[in-house]
ROKE-865597 format. One line per 2 residues: number of its first residue (from 1); their letters; for each residue z, x, y of C-alpha. Coordinates in Angstrom, 2 decimals, m for minus. Layout:
# residues N
NUM) A) Z,X,Y ~ ... .
END
This chain:
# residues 158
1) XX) 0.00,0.00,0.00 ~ m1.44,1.16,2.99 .
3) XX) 0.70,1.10,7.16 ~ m0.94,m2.34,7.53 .
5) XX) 0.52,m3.36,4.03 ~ m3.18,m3.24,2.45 .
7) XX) m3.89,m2.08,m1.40 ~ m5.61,1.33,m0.19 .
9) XX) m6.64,4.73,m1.97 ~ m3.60,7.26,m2.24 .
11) XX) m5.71,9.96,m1.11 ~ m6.63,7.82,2.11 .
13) XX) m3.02,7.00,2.14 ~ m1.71,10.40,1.60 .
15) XX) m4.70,11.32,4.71 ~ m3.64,8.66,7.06 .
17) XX) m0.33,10.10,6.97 ~ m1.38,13.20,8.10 .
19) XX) m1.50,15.00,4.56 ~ m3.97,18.03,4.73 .
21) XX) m3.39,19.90,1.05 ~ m3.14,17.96,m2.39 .
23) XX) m0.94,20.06,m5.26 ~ m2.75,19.98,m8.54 .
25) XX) m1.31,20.91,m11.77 ~ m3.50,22.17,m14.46 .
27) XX) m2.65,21.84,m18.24 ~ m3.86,23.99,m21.06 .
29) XX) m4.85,21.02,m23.34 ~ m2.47,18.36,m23.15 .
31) XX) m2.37,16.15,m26.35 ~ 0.12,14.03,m24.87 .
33) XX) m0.99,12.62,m21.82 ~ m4.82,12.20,m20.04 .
35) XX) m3.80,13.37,m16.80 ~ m3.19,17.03,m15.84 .
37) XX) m6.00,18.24,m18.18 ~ m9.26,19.85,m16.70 .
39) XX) m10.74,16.12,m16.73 ~ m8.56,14.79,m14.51 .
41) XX) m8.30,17.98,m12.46 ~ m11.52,17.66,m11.18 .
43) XX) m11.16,14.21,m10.78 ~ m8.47,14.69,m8.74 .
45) XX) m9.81,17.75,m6.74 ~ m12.99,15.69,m6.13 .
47) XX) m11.37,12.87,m4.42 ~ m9.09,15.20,m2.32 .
49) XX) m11.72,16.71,m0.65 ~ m13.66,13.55,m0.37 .
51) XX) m10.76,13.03,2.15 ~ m11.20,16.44,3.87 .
53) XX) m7.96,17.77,1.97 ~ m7.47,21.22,0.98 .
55) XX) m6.34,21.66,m2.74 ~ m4.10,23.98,m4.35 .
57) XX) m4.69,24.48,m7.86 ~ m1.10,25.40,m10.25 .
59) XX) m2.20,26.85,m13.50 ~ 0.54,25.83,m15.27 .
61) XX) m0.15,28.06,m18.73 ~ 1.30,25.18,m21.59 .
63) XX) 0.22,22.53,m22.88 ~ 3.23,20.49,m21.24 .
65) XX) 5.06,21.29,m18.50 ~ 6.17,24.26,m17.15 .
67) XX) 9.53,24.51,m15.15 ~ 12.59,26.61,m15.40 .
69) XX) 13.75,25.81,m18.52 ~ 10.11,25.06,m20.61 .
71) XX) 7.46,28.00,m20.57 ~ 5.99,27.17,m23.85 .
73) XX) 2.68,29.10,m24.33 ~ m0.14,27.01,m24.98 .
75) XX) m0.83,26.04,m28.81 ~ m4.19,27.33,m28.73 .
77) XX) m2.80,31.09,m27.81 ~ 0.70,31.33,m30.10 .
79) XX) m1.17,33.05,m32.42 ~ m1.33,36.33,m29.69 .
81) XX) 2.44,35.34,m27.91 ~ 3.69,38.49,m29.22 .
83) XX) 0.79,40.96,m28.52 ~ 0.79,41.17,m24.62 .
85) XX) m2.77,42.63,m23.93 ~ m4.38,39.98,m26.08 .
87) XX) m2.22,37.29,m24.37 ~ m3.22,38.75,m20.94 .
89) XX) m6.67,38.51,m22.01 ~ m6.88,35.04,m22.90 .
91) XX) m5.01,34.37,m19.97 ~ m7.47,36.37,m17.48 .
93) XX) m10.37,34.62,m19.39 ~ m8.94,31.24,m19.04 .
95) XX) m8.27,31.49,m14.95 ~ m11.30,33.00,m14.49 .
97) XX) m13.65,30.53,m16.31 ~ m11.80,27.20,m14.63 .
99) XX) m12.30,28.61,m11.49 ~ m16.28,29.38,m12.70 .
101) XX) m16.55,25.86,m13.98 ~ m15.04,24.12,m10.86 .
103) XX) m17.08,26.53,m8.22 ~ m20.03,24.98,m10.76 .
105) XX) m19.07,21.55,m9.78 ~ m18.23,22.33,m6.75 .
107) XX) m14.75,21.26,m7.03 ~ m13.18,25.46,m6.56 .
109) XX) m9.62,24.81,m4.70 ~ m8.77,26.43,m2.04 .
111) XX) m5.51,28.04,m2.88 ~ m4.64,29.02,m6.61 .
113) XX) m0.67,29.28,m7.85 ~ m0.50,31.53,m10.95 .
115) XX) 1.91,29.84,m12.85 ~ 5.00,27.38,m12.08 .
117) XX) 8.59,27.59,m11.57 ~ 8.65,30.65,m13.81 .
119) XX) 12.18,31.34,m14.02 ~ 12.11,33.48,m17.34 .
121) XX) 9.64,34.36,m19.79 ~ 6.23,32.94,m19.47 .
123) XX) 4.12,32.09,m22.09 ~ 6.63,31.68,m24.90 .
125) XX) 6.97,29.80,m28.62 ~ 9.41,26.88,m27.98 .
127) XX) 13.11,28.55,m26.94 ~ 13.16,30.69,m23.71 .
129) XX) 13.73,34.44,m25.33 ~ 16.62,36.44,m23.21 .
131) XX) 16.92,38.46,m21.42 ~ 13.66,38.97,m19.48 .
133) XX) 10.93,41.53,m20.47 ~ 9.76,42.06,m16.96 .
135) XX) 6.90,44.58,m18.02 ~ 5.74,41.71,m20.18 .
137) XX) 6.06,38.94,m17.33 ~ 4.52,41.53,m14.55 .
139) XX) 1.89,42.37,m16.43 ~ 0.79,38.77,m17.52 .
141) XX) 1.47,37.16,m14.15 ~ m0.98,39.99,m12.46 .
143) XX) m3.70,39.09,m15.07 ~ m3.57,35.90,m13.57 .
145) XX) m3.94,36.98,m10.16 ~ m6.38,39.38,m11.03 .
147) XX) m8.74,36.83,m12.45 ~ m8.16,34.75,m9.21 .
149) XX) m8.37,37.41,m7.08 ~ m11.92,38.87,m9.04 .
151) XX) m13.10,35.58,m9.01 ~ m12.45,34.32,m5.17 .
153) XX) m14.67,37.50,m3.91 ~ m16.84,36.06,m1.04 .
155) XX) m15.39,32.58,m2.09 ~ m12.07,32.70,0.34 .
157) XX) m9.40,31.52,m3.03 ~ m6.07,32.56,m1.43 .
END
């Protein structure tokens, strides 16, 4: 519902009210639910900028969510959790070719966030492992951003 009380579009909503950047979380292949997945990323990306939004794309490397307490690597990669390169490779692959397929559509987001609300280990079988290997995290985390940043050249990704 719209100021005037109307049934309106949430991105024209969200617009009215002076919004200027849309948040989009990405999922590795969610089984559970249809939104979140690469579908209904670009769905949503699409009709963000249709409204002259920015977006800001959150990788957020699971298949669920991803928050303090849940870093679960996604099913497809648990084979490699516990051989780092490989894992770093998938994940370098996997940035880089969503952001090829959505500059293809051209749905590429303007900002990407590698990652969410990583609080511990990323990329993990179901428990959170203790304490922190920070080589491991620093070293997947800057795959990410390395795939972004290799990617965004002459394409202005921040």
């Amino acid at each position: 519902i719209n100021r005037n009380n109307a049934t309106d579009d949430p991105f024209s909503i969200f617009k009215e009210a002076g919004a200027n950047l849309v948040r989009v979380r990405l999922w590795h292949n969610p089984t559970w639910t249809n939104y979140s997945n690469y579908e209904d990323v670009k769905k949503t990306i699409r009709r963000a900028k249709n409204e002259g939004m920015k977006v800001l794309l959150d990788f957020h490397y699971s298949d669920t969510w991803a928050d303090p307490h849940h870093q679960e690597v996604p099913a497809a990669w648990l084979s490699e959790v516990n051989n780092t390169e490989a894992l770093g490779t998938l994940l370098y692959n996997y940035t880089y070719e969503t952001l090829n397929n959505l500059f293809n559509e051209n749905l590429l987001p303007d900002i990407v966030q590698i990652g969410n609300e990583i609080r511990a280990m990323i990329l993990q079988p179901d428990d959170q492992v203790a304490p922190i290997n920070w080589n491991r995290n620093a070293y997947l985390i800057n795959k990410g951003i390395q795939a972004a940043r290799n990617f965004s050249t002459n394409k202005n990704i921040r």
